[in-house]
N, C-alpha and C positions, 0 to 999 in steps of 0.2 A: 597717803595712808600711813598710818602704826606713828599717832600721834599722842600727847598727852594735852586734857585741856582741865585746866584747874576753873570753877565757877562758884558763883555764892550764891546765885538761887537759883529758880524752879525754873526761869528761863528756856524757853526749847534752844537746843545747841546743833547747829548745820554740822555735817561732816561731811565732806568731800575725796570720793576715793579718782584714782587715774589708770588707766590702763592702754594699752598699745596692742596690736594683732598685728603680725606679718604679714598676714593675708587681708588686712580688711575688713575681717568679718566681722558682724555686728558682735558686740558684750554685754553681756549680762550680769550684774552683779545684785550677789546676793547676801544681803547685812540679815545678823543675827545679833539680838542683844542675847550673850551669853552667862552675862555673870552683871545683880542689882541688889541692892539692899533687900532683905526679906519683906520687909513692907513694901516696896515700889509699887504702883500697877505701871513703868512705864515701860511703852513698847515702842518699836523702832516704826517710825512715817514712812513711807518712798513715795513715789510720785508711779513711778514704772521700773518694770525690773533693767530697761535700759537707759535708767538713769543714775547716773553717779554720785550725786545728792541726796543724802535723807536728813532725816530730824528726830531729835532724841532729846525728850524733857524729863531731866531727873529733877524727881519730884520729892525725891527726901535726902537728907544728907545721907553721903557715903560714893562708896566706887561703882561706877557702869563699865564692864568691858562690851566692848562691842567688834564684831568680826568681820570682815569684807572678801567676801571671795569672787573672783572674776572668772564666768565660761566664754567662748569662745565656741559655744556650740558642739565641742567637741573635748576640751581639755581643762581641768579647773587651775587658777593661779592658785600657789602658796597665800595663805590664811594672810590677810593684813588685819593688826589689833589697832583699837582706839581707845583709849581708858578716859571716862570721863570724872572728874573728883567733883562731888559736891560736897561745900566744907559750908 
């Protein structure tokens, strides 16, 4: 997580986040696109919330930030950013 990916088209773009538990326990993570050009419609793919993979097609030029946060059922990780640039 908290990567930068620079792209030239509309392409859908994989982001892969990672996490660890002491205990085991299953995680959850939960992607937010936070911040997209005023025109965009796009929004973030997942497959399930316990999965570490999603997909994100910027569909017009400019910045996508994108947020990742991991529970543990009990506890949330600190915020991971992804900024994706379409130029």
């Amino acid at each position: 997580a908290g990567t930068t990916t620079n792209v030239t088209s509309g392409a859908a773009v994989t982001l892969t986040g990672s996490g660890t538990d002491a205990n085991s326990d299953t995680l959850y993570y939960r992607w937010y696109l936070v911040s997209k050009p005023t025109s965009s419609i796009a929004t973030v793919t997942t497959v399930s919330s316990t999965t570490a993979t999603i997909s994100v097609t910027p569909d017009v030029v400019g910045v996508y930030v994108v947020v990742l946060i991991i529970n543990d059922g009990k506890v949330d990780s600190n915020p991971a950013t992804f900024t994706i640039n379409r130029t």
